[in-house]
C-alpha distance (Angstrom), angle and dihedral (degrees) to the residues before:
residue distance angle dihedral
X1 . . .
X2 3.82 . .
X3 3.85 95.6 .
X4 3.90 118.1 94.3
X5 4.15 107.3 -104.9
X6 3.63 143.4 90.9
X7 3.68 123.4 -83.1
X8 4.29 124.8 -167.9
X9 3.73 108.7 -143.0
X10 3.75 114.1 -169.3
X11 3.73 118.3 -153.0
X12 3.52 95.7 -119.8
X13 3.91 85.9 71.1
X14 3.66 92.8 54.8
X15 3.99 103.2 113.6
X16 3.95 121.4 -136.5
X17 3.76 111.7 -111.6
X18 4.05 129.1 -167.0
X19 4.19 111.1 -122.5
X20 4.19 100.0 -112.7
X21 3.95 79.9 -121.9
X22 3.94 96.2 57.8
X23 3.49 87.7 -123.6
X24 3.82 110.6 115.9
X25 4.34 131.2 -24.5
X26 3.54 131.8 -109.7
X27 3.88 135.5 -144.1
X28 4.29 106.4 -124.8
X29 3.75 105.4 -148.5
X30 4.08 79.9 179.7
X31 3.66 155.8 -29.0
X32 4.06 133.9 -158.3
X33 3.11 96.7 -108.5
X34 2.97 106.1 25.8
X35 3.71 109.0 -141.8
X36 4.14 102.3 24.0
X37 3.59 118.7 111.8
X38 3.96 84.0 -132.0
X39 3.16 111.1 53.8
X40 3.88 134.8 -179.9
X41 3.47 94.6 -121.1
X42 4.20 129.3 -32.4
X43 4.05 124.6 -150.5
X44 4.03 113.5 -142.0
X45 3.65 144.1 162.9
X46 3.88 115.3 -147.9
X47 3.64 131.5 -176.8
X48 3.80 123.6 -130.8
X49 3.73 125.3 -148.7
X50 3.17 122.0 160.2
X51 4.59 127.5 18.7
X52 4.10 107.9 -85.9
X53 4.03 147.9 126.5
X54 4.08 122.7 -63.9
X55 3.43 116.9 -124.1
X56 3.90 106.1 -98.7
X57 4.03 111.4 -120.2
X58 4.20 104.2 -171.2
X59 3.94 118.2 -158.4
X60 3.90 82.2 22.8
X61 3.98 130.3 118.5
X62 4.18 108.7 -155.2
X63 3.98 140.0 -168.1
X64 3.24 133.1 -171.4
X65 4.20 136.8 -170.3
X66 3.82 126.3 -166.4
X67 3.87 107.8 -126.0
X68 3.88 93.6 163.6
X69 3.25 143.3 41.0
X70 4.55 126.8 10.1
X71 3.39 105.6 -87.4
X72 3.98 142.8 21.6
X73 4.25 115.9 173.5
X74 4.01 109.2 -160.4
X75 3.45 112.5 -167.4
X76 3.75 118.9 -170.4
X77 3.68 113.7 -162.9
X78 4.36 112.3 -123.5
X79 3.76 84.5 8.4
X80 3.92 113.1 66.3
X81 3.68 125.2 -111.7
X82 4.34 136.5 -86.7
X83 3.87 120.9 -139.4
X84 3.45 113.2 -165.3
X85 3.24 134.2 -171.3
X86 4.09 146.7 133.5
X87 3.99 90.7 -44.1
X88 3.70 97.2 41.5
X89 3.99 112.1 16.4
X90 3.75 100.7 163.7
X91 3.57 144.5 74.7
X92 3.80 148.0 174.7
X93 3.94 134.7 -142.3
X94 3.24 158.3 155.6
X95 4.35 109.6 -91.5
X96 3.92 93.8 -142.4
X97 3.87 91.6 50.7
X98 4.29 107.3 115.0
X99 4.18 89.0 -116.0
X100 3.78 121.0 -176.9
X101 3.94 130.3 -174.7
X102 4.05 141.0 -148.4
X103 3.81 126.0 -162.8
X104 4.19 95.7 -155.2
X105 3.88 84.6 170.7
X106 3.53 98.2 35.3
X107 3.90 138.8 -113.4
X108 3.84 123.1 26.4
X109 3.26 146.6 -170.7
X110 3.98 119.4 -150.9
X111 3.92 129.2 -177.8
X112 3.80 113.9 -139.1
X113 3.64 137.8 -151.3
X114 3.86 122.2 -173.5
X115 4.30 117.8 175.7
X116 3.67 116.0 173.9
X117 4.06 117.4 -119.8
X118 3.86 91.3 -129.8
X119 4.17 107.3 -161.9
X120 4.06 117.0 -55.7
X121 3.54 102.6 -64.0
X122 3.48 152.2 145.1
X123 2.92 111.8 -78.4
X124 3.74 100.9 26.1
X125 3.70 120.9 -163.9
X126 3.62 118.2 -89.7
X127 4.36 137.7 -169.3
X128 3.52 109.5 -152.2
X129 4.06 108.9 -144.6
X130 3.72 108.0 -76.5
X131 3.94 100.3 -103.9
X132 4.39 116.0 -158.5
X133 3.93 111.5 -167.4
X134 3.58 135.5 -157.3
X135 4.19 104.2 -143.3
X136 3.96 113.0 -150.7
X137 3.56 100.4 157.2
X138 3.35 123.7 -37.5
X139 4.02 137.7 -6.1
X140 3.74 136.8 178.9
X141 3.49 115.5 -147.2
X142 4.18 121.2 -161.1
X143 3.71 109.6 -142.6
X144 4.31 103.9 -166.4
X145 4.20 116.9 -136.5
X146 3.39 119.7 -76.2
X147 4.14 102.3 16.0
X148 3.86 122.2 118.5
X149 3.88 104.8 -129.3
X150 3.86 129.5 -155.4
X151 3.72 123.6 -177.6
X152 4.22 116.6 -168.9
X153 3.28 122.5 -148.0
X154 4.37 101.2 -139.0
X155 3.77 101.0 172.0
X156 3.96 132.4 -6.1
X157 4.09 128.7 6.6
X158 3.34 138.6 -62.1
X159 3.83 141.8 -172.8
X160 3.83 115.0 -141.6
X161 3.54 138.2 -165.6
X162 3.73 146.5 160.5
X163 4.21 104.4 -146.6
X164 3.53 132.2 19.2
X165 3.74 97.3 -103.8
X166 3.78 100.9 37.8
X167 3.66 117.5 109.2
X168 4.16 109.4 -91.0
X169 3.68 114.7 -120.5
X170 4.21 127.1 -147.5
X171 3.00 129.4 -124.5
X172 4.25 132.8 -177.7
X173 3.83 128.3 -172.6
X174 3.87 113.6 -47.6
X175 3.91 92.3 17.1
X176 4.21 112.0 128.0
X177 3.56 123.1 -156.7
X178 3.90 105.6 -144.8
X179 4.02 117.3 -153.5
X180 3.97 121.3 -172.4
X181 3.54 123.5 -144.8
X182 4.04 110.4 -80.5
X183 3.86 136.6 138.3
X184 4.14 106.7 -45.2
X185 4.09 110.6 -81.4
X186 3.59 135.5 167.6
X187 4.43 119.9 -105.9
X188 3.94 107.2 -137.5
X189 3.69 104.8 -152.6
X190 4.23 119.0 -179.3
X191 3.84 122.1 -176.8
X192 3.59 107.2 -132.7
X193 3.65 98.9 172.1
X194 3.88 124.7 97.3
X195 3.73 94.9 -98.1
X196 4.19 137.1 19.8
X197 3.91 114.6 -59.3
X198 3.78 112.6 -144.5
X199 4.27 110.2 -135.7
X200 3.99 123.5 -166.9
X201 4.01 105.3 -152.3
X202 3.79 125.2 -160.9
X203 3.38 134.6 -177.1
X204 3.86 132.2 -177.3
X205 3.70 155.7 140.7
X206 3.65 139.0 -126.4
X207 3.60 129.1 -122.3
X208 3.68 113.2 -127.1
X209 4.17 123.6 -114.5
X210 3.61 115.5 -122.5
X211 3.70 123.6 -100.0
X212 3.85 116.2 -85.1
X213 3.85 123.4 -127.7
């Protein structure tokens, strides 16, 4: 996964993962590296069905978008709360922060992002604002140097690709399109189903780990 390119995952790939709490499992789209049990950061989509604590992730930086369901109330403990829903369906904070959720409306569905801090550095790790998209026709999408990129697919299909000549990948609902950190470039996405596709994009870096020895 470390080497610059563009990589189609499809959702039947995604791997079932246990909550750290014991309370609920969520689908991995991907991790860096892949099979560590730390990991630089890790890409997943959980479903929520019933009120109850987040898993706490110290030394970690996290997002997270509503792609299902109305309503999702975060409420970080010391630090406020989020409520996100269809007008505003993302949010940023802080991994080791005592979080807890309610479903008012009932079951959702939430894509998460978690990138470890690494020590105070240069450069320090970074979540770009969560971004959702409506897809009409087409869109170009400017992905700066040095980010990892992921693009879900939430409803519809979409062909993707990273240079006007290179060949254009498909993707359907629940397909990501993973891009590794590179020089900057621009994402070409083009709806090719019969009506908009809706896309979540995230971009982000990872903190680095301090030097052994």
């Amino acid at each position: 996964m470390r080497s610059a390119g563009l990589k189609v995952l499809k959702h039947q790939s995604y791997r079932c993962m246990r909550w750290r709490n014991g309370r609920g499992s969520t689908l991995e789209i991907a991790r860096d590296p892949p099979t560590a049990e730390a990991f630089a950061w890790r890409l997943s989509l959980a479903d929520i069905e019933r009120d109850g604590e987040f898993s706490a992730y110290p030394g970690y930086r996290r997002a997270l978008v509503l792609v299902a369901g109305t309503r999702l109330e975060l409420r970080f403990r010391g630090h406020g709360r989020a409520l996100l829903n269809t007008a505003r369906p993302g949010t940023r904070f802080d991994g080791e922060w005592k979080t807890s959720c309610a479903i008012p409306d009932g079951r959702c569905t939430d894509l998460s992002l978690i990138v470890r801090k690494g020590p105070p550095s240069r450069p320090p790790s970074a979540i770009r604002a969560p971004a959702v998209l409506r897809l009409d026709s087409t869109r170009r999408v400017v992905l700066s140097k040095d980010l990892w990129g992921a693009v879900l697919v939430l409803g519809g299909s979409v062909a993707v690709g990273d240079s006007i000549r290179a060949r254009k990948r498909t993707l359907r609902a629940r397909d990501t399109v993973l891009l590794s950190p590179g020089a900057a470039r621009t994402l070409r996405l083009h709806n090719i189903g019969p009506s908009a596709a809706r896309l979540v994009i995230l971009r982000w870096r990872a903190g680095r780990e301090c030097p052994q020895g």
